[in-house]
N, CA, C, O and CB atoms as a CASP TS submission, in Angstrom:
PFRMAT TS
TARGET T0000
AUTHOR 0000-0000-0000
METHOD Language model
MODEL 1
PARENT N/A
ATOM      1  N   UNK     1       7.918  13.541 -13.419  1.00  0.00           N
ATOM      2  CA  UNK     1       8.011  12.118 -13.198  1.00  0.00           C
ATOM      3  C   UNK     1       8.261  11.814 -11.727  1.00  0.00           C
ATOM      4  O   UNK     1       7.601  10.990 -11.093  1.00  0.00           O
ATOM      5  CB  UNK     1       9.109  11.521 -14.058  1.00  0.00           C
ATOM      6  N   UNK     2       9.124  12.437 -11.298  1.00  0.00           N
ATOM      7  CA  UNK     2       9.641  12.422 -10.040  1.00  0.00           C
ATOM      8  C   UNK     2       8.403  12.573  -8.827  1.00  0.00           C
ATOM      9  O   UNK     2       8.273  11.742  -7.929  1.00  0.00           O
ATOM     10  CB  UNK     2      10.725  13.603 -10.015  1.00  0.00           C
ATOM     11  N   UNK     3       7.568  13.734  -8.972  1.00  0.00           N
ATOM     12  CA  UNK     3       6.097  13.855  -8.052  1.00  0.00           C
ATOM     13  C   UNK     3       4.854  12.584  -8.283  1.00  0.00           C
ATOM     14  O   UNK     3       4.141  12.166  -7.370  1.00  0.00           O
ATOM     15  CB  UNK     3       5.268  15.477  -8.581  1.00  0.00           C
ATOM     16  N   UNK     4       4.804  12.117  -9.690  1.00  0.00           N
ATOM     17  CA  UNK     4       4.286  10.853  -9.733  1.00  0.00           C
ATOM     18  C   UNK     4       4.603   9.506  -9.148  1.00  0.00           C
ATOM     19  O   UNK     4       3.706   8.685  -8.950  1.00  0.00           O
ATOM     20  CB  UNK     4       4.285  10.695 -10.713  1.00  0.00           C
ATOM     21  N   UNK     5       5.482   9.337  -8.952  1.00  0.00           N
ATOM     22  CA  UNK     5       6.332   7.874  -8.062  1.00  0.00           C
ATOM     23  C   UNK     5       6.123   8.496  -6.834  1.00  0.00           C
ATOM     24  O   UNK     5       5.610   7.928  -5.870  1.00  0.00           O
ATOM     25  CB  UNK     5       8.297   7.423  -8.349  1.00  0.00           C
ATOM     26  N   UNK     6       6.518   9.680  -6.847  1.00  0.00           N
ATOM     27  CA  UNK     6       6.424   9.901  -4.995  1.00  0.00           C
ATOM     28  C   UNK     6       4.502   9.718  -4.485  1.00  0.00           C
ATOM     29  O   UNK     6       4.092   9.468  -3.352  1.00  0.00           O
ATOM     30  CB  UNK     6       7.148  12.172  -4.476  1.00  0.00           C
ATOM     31  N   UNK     7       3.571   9.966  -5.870  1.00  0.00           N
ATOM     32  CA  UNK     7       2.499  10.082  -5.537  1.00  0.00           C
ATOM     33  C   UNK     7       2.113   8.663  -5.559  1.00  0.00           C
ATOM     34  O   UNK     7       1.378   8.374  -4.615  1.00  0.00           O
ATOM     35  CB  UNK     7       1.826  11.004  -6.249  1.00  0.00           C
ATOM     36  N   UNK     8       2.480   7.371  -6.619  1.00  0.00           N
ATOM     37  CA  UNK     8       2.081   6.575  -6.715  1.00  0.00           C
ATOM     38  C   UNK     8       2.559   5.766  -5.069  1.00  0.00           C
ATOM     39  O   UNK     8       1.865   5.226  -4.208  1.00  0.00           O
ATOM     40  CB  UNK     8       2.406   6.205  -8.070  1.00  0.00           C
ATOM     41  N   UNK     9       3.730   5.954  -5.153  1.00  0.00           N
ATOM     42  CA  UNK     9       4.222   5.084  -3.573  1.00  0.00           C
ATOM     43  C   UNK     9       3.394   5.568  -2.366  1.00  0.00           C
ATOM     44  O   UNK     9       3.317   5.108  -1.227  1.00  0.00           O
ATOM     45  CB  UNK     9       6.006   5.437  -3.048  1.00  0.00           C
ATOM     46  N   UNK    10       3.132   6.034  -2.622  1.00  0.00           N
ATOM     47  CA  UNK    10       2.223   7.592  -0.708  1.00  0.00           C
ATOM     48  C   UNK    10       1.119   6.667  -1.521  1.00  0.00           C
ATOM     49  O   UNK    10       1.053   5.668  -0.805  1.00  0.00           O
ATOM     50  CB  UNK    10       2.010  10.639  -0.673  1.00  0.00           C
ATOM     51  N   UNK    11       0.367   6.495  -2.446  1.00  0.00           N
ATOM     52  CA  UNK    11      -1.216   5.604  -2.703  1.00  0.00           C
ATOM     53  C   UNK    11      -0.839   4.740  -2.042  1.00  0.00           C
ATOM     54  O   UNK    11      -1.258   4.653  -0.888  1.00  0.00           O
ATOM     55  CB  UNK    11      -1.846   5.011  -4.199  1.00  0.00           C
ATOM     56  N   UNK    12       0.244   3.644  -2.644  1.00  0.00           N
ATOM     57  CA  UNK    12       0.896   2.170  -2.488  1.00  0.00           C
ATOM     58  C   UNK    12       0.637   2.320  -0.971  1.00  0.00           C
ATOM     59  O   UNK    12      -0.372   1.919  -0.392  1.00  0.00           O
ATOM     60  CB  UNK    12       2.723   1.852  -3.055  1.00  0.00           C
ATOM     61  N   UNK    13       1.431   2.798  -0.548  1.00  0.00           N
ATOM     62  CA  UNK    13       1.679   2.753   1.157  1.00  0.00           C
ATOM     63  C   UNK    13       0.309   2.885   2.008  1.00  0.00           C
ATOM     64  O   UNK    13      -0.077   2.026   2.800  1.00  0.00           O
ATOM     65  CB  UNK    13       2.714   4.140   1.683  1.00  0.00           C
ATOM     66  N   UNK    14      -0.191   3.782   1.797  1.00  0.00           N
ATOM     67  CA  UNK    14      -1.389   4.104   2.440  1.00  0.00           C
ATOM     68  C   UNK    14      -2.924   3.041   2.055  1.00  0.00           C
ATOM     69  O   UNK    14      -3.930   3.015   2.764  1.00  0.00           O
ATOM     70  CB  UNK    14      -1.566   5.706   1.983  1.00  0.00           C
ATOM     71  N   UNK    15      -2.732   2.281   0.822  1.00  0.00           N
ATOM     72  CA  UNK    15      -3.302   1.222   0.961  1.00  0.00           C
ATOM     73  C   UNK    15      -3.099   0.137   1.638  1.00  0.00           C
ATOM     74  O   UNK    15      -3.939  -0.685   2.003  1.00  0.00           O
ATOM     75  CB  UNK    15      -3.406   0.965   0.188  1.00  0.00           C
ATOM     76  N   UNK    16      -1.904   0.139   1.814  1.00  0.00           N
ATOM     77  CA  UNK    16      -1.362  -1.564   2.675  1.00  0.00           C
ATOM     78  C   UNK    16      -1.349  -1.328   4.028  1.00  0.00           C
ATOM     79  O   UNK    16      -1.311  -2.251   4.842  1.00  0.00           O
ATOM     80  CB  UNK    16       0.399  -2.238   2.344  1.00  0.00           C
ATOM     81  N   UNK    17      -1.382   0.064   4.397  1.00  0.00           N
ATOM     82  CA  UNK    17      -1.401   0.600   6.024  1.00  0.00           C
ATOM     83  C   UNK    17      -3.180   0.345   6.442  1.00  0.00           C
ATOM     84  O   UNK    17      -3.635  -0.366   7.339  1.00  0.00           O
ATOM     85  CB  UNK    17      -0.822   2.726   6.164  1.00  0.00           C
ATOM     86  N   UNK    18      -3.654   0.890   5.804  1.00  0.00           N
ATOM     87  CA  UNK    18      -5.309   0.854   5.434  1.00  0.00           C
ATOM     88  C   UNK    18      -5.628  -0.505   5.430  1.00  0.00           C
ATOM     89  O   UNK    18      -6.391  -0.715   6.373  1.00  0.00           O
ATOM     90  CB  UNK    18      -5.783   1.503   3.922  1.00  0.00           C
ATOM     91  N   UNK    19      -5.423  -1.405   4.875  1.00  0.00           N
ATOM     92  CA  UNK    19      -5.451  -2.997   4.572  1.00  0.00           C
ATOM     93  C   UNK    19      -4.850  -3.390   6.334  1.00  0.00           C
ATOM     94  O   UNK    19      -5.200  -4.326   7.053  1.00  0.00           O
ATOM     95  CB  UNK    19      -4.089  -3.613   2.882  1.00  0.00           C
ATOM     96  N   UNK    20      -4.342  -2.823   6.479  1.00  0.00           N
ATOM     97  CA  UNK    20      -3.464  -3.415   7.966  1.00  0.00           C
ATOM     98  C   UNK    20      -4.296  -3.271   8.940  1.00  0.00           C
ATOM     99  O   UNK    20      -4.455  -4.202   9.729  1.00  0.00           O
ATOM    100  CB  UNK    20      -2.054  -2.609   8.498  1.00  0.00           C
ATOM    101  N   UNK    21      -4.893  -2.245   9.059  1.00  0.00           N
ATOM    102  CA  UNK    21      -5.624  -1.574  10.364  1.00  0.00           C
ATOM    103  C   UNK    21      -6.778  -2.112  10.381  1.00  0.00           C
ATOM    104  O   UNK    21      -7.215  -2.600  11.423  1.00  0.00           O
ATOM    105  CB  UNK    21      -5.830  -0.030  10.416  1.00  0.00           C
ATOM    106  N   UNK    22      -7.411  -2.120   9.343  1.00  0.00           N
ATOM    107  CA  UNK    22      -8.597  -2.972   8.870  1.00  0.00           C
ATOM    108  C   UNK    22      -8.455  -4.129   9.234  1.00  0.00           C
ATOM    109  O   UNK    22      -9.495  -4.616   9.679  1.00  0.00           O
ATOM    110  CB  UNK    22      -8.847  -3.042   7.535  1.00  0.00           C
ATOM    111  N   UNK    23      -7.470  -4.875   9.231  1.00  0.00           N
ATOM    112  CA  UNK    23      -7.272  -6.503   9.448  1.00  0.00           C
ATOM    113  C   UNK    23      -6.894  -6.538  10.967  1.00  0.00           C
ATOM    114  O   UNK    23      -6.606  -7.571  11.572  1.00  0.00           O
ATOM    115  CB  UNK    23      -5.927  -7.282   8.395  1.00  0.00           C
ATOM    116  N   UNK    24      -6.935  -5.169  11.555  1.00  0.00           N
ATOM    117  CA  UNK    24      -6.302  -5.712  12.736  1.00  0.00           C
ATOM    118  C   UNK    24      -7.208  -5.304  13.879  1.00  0.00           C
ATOM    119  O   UNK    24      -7.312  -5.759  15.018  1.00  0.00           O
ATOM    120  CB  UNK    24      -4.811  -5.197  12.926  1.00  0.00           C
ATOM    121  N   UNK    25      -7.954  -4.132  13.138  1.00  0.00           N
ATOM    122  CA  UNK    25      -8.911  -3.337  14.378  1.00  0.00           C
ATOM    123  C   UNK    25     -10.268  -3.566  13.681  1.00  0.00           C
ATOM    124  O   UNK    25     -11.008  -4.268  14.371  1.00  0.00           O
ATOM    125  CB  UNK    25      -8.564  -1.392  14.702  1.00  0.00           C
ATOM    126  N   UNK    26     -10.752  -3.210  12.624  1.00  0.00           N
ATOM    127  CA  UNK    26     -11.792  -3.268  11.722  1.00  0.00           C
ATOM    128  C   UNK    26     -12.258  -2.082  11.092  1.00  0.00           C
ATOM    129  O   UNK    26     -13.272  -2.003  10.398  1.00  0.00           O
ATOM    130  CB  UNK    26     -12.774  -3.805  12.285  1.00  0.00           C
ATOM    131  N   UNK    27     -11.134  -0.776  11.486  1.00  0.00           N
ATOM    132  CA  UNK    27     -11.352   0.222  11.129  1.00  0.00           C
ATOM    133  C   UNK    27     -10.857   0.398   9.660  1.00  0.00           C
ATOM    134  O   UNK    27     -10.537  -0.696   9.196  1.00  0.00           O
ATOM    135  CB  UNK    27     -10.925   0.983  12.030  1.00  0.00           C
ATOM    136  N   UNK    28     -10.709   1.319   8.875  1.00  0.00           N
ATOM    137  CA  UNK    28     -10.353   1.954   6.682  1.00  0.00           C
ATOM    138  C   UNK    28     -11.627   0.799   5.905  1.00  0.00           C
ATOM    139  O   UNK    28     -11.694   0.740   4.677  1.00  0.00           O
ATOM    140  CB  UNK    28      -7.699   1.148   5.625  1.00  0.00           C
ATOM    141  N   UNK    29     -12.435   0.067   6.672  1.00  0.00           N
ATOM    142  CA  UNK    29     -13.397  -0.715   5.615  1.00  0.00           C
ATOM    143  C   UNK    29     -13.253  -0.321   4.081  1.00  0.00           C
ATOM    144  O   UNK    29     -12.860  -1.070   3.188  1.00  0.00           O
ATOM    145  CB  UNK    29     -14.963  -0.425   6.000  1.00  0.00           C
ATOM    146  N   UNK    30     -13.676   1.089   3.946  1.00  0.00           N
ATOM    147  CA  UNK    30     -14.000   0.933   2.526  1.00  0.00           C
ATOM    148  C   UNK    30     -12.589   1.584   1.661  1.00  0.00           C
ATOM    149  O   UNK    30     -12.649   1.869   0.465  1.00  0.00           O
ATOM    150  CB  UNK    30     -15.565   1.822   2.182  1.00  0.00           C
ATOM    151  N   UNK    31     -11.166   1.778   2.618  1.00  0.00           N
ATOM    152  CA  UNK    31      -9.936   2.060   1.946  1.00  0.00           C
ATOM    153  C   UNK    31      -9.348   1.056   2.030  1.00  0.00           C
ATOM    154  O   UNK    31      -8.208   1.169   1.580  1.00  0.00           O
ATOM    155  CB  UNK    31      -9.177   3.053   2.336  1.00  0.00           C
ATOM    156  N   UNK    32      -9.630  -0.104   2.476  1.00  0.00           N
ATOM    157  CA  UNK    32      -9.040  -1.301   2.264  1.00  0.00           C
ATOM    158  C   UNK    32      -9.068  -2.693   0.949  1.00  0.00           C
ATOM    159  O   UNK    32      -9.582  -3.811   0.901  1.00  0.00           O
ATOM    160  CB  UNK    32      -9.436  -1.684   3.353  1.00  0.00           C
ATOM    161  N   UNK    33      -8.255  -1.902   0.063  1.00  0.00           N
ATOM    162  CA  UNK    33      -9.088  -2.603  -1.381  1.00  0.00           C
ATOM    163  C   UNK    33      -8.248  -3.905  -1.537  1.00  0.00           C
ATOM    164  O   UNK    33      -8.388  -4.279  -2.701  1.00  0.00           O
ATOM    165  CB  UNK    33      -8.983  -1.514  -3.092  1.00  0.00           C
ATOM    166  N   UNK    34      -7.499  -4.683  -0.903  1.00  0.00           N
ATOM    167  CA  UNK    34      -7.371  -5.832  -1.049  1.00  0.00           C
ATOM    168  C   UNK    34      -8.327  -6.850  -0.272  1.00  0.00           C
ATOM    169  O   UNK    34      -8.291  -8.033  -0.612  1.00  0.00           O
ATOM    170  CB  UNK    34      -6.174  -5.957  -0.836  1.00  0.00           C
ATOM    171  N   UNK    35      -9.049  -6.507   0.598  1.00  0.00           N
ATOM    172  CA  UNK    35      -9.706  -7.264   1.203  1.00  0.00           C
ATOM    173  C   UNK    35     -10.647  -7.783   0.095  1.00  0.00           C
ATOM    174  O   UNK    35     -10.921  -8.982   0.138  1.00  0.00           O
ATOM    175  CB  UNK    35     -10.242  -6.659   2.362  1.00  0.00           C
ATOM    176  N   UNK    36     -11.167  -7.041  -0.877  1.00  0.00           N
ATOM    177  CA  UNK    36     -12.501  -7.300  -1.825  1.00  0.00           C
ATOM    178  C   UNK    36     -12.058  -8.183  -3.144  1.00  0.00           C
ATOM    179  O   UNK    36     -12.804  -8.497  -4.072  1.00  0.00           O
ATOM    180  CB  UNK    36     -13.210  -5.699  -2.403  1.00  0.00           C
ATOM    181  N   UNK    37     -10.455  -8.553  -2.978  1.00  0.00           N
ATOM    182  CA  UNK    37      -9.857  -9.389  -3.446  1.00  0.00           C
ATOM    183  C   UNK    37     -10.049 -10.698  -3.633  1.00  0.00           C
ATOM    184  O   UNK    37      -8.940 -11.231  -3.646  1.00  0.00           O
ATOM    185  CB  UNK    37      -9.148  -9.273  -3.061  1.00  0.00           C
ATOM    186  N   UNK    38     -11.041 -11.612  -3.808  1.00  0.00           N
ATOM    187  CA  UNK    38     -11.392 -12.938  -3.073  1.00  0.00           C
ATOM    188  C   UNK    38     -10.100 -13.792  -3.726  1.00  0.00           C
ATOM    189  O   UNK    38      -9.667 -14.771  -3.119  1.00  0.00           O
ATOM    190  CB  UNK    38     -13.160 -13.650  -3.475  1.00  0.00           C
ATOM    191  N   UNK    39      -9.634 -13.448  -4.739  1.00  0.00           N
ATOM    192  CA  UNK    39      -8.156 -14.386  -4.975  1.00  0.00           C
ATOM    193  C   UNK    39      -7.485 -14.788  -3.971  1.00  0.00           C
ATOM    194  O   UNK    39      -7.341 -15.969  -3.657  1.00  0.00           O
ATOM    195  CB  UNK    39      -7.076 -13.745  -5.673  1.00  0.00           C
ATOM    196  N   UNK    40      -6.934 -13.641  -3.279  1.00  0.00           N
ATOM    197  CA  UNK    40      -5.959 -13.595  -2.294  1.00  0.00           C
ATOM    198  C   UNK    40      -5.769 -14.120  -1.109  1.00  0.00           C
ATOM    199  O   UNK    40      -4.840 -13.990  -0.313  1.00  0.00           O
ATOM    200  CB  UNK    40      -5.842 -12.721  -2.072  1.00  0.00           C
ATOM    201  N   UNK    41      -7.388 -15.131  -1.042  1.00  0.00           N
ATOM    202  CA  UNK    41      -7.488 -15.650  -0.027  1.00  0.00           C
ATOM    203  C   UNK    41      -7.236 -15.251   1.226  1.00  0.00           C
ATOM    204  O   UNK    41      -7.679 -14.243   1.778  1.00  0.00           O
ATOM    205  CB  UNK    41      -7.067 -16.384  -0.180  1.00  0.00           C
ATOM    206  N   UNK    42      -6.463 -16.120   1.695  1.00  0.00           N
ATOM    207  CA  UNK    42      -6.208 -16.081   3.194  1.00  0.00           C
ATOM    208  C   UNK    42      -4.819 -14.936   3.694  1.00  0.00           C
ATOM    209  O   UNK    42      -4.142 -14.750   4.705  1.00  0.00           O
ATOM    210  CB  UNK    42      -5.826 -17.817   3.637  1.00  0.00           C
ATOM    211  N   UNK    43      -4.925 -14.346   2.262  1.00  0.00           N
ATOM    212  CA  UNK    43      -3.190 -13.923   2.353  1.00  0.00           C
ATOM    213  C   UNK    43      -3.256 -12.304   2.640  1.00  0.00           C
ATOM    214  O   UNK    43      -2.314 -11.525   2.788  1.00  0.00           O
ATOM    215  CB  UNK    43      -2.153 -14.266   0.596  1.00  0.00           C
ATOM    216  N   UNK    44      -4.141 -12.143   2.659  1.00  0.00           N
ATOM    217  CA  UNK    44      -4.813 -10.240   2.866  1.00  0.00           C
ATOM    218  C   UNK    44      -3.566  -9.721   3.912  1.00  0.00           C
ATOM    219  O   UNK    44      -3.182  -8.578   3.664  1.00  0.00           O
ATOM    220  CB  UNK    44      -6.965  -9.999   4.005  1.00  0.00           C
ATOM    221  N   UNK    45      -2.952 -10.337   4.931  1.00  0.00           N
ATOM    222  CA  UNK    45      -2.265  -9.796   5.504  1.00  0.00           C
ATOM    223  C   UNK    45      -0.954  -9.045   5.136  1.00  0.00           C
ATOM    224  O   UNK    45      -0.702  -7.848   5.271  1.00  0.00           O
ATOM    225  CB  UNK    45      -2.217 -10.479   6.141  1.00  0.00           C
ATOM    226  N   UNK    46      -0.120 -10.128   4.598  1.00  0.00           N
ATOM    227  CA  UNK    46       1.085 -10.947   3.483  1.00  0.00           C
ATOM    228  C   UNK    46       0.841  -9.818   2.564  1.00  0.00           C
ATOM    229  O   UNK    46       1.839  -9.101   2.624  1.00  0.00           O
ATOM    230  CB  UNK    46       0.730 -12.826   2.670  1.00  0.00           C
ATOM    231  N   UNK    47      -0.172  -9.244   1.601  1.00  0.00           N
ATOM    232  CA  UNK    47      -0.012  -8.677   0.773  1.00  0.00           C
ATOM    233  C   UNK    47      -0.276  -6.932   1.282  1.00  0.00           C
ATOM    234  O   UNK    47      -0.102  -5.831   0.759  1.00  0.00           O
ATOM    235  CB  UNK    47      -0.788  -9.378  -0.224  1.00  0.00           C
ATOM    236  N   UNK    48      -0.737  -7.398   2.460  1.00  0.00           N
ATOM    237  CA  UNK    48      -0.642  -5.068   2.777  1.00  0.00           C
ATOM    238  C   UNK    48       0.499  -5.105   3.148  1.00  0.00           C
ATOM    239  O   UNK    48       1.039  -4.005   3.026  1.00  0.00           O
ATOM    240  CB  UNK    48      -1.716  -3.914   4.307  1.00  0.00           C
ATOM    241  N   UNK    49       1.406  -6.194   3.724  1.00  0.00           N
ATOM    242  CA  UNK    49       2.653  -5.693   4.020  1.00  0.00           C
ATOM    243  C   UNK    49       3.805  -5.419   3.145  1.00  0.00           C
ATOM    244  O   UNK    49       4.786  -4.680   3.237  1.00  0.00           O
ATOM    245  CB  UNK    49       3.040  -6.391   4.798  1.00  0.00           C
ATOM    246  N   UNK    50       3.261  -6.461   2.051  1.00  0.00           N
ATOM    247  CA  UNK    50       4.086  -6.204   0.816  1.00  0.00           C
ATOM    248  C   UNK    50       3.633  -4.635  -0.036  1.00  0.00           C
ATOM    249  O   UNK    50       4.401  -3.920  -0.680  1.00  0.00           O
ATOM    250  CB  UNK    50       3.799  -7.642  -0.246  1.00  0.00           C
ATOM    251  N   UNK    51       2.124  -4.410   0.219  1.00  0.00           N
ATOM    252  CA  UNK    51       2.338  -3.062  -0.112  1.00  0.00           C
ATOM    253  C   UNK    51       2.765  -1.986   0.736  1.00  0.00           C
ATOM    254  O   UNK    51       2.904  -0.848   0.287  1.00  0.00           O
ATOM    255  CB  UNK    51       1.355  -2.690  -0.556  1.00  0.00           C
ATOM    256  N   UNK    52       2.893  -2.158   1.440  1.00  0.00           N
ATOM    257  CA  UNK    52       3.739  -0.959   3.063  1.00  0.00           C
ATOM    258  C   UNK    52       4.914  -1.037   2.125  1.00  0.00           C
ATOM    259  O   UNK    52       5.242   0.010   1.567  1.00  0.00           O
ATOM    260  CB  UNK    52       4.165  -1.809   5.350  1.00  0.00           C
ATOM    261  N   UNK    53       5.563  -2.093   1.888  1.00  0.00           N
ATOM    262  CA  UNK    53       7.099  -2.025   1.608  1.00  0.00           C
ATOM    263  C   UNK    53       7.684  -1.694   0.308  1.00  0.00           C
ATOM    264  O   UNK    53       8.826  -1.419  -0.058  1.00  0.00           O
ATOM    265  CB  UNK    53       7.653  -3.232   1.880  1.00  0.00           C
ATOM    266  N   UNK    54       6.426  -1.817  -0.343  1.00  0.00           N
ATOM    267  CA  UNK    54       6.697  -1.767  -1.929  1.00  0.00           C
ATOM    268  C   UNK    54       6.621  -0.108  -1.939  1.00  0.00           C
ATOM    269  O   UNK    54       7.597   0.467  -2.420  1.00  0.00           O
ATOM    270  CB  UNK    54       5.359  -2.708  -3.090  1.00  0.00           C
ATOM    271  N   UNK    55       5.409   0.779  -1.387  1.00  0.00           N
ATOM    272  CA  UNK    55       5.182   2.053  -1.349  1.00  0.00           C
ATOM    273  C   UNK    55       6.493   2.729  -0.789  1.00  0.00           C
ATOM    274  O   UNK    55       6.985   3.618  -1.485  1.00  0.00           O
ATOM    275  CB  UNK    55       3.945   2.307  -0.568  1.00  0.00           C
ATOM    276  N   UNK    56       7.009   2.449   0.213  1.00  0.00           N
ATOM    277  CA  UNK    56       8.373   2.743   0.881  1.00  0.00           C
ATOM    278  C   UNK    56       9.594   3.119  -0.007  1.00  0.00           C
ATOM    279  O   UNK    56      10.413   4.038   0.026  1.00  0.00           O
ATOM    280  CB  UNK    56       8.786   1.525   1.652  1.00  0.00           C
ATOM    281  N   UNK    57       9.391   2.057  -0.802  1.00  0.00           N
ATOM    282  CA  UNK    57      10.563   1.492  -1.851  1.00  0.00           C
ATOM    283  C   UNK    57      10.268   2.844  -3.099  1.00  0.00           C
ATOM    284  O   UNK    57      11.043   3.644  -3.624  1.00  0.00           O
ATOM    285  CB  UNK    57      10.153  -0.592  -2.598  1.00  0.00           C
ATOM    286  N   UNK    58       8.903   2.636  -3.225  1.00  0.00           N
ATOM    287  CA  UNK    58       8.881   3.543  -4.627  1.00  0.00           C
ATOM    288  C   UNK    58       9.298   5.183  -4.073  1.00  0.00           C
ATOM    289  O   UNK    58      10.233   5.833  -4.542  1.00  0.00           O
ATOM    290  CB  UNK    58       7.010   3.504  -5.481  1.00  0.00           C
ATOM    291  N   UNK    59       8.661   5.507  -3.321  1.00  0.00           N
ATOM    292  CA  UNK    59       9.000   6.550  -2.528  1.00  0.00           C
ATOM    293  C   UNK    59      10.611   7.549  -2.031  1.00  0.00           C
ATOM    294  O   UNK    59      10.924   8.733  -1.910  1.00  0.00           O
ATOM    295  CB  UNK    59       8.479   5.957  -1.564  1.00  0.00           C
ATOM    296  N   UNK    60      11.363   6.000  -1.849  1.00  0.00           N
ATOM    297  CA  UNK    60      12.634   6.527  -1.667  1.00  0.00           C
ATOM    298  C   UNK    60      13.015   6.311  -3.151  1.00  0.00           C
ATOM    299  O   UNK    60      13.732   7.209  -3.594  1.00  0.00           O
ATOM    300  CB  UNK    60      13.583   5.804  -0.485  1.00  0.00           C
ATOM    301  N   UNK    61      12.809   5.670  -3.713  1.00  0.00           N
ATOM    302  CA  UNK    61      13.167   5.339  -5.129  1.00  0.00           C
ATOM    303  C   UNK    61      13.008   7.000  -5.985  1.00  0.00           C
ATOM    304  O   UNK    61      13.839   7.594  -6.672  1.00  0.00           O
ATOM    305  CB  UNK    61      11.920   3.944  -5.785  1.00  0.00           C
ATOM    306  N   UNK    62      12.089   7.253  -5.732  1.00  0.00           N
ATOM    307  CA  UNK    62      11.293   8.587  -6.196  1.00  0.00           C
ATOM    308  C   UNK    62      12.191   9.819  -6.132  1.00  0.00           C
ATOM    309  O   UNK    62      12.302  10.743  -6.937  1.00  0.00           O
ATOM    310  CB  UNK    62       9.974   8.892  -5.225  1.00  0.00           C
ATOM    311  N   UNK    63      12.943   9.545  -4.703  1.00  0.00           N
ATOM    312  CA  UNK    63      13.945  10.605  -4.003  1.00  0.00           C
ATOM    313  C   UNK    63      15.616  10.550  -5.046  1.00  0.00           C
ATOM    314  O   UNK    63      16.441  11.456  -5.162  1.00  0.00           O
ATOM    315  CB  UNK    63      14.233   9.946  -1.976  1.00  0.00           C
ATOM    316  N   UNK    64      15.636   9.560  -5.481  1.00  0.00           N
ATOM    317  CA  UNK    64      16.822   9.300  -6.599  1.00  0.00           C
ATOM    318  C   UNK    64      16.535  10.012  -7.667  1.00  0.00           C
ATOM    319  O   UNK    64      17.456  10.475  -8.339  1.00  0.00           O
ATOM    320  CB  UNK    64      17.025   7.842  -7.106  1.00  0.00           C
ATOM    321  N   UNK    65      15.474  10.185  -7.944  1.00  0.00           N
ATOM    322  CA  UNK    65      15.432  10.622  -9.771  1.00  0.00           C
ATOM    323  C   UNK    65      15.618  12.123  -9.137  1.00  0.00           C
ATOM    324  O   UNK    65      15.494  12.756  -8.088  1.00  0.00           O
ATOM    325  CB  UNK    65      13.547  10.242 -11.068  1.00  0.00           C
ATOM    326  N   UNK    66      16.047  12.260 -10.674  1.00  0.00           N
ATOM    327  CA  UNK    66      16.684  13.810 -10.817  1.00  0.00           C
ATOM    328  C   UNK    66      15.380  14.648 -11.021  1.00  0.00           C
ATOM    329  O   UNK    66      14.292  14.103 -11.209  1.00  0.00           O
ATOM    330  CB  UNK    66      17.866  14.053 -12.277  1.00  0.00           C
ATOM    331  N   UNK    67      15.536  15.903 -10.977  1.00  0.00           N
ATOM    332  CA  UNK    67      14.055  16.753 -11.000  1.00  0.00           C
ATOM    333  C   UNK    67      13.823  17.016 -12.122  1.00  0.00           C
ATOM    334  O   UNK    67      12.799  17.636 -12.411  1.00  0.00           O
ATOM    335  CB  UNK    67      13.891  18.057 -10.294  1.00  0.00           C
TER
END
C-alpha cells in the first residue's frame, strides 16, 4: 500500500509540474493532461499547482504508513 501512494503522488506531482512547464515555456505538450481539459477553463494554472501540492501531500503522507 505504502509503494502505491508513494507511486500515485510521484504521477500526481509530475503531472502538475508537466502542466506547469507547459503553461509556462510550451514544453511536456503531450504530458500535460489538464490542458485537454476544456472544463477547466481558464484555470489550467490553479489546478497544476493544486496538483504539485496534492502529489507532495500524498507522498509525505505515503512516508507515515507503516510497511
Amino acid at each position: 500500500m505504502k509503494k502505491l501512494c508513494e507511486s500515485v503522488g510521484f504521477i500526481v506531482f509530475i503531472q502538475g509540474v508537466a502542466g506547469l512547464l507547459h503553461e509556462w515555456t510550451g514544453w511536456f505538450r503531450l504530458w500535460a493532461v489538464v490542458r485537454r481539459l476544456e472544463f477547466l477553463g481558464g484555470y489550467t494554472v490553479f489546478v497544476n499547482i493544486v496538483l504539485v501540492m496534492t502529489g507532495a501531500a500524498v507522498m509525505v503522507a505515503a512516508d507515515r504508513l507503516k510497511a
